[in-house]
N, C-alpha and C positions, 0 to 999 in steps of 0.2 A: 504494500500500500504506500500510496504518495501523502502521507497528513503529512503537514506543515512544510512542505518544502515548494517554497515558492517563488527563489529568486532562480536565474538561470546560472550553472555552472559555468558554460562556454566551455567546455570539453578539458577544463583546466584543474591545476588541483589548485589547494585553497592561497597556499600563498604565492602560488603563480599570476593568479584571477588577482588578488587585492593587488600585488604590484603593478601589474599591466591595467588596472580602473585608477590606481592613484597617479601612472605617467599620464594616462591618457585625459585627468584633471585637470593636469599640469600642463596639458598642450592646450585644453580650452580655454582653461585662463587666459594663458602668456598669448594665445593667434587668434583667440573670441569666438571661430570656429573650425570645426574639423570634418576631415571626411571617414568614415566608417560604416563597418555592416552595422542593418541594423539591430540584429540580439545586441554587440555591444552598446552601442549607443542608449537604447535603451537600460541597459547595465549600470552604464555611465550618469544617466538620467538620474537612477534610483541612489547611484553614489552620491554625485556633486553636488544635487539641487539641497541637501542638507547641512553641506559643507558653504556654502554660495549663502542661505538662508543663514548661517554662524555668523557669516561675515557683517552683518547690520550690525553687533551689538562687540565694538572695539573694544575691546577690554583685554588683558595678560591671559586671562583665563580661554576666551575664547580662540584666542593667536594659539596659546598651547595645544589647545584639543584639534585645530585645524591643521599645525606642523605635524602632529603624532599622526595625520591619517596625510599627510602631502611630503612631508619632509624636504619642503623647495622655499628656502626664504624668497627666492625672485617671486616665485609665483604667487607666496604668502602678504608681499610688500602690493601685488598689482591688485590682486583680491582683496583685502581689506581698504586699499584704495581707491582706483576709478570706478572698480567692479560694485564695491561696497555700495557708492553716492550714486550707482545708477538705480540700482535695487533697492533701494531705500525707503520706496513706495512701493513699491509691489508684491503684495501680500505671498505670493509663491509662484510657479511655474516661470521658472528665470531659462528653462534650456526650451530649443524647440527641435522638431526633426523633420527634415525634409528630406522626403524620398526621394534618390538620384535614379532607380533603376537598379537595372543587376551589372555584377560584376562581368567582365567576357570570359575570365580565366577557369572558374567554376561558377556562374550565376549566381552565385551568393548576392543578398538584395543589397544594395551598397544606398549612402545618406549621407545627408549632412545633418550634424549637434552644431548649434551655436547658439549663442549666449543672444535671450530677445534682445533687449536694451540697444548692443552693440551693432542691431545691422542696418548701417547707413543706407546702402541700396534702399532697402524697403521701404525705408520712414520716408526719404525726398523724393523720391519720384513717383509722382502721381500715374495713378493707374490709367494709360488709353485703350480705350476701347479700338481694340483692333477685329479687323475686319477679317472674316475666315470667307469668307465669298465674295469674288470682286465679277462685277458686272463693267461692261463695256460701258450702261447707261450713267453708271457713278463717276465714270473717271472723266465722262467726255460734259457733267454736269457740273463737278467741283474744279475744272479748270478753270473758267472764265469766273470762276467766282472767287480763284485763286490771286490771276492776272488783276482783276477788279481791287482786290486788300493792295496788291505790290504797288497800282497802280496810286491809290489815295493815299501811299504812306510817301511815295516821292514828292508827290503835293506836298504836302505837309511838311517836308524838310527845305 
């Protein structure tokens, strides 16, 4: 029977799996995001967002318990710092995952973990509505209406 076993091993044994979730911490911090399959990632999820959550509350006590599961002062100095004052409002879910597809070499489903707060793409650039069917009617309509904008902004200079 399966009671209580509910995180995933990833085919490792136990202090293989805690090293390779605390480097792979270590690489979300310090690059904001990573690419990986997704069992780890999700792994990783179930690691950091606790360690990430730590970080709000600066204190010697909490820097201790976050170096004992990281062991990377760089990565301890940028976590409690930029990471810290981004997350400072937001009650939880600080990692997200985006699915890239699969791998070519075995299909393994491959993703991207990165840190919400930090993805500049996303935040600035507004979403266009792009066109998945182009019609010959559209393009020979929105020309002259293109030529017409070009044409009143020379005016105006």
């Amino acid at each position: 029977m399966r009671h209580n076993k509910k995180f995933n091993h990833l085919s490792r044994t136990a202090d293989h799996r805690h090293a390779m979730l605390a480097n792979m911490t270590i690489s979300l911090i310090m690059h904001k995001r990573i690419t990986t399959t997704l069992a780890k990632a999700k792994a990783l999820k179930k690691y950091a967002e606790p360690l990430i959550n730590r970080s709000k509350d600066d204190s010697t006590h909490s820097r201790r318990v976050v170096f004992s599961y990281l062991q990377n002062k760089e990565a301890l100095k940028e976590l409690f710092g930029p990471v810290a004052e981004k997350v400072a409002n937001r009650p939880g879910g600080y990692t997200r995952i985006i699915k890239l597809g699969h791998r070519i070499g075995d299909a393994a489903p491959i993703c991207f973990i990165e840190l919400v707060d930090f993805d500049d793409n996303m935040a600035k650039t507004a979403k266009t509505g792009k066109k998945t069917r182009r019609s010959r009617k559209s393009t020979k309509a929105e020309a002259p209406v293109a030529e017409a904008a070009e044409a009143a902004e020379a005016k105006a200079e």
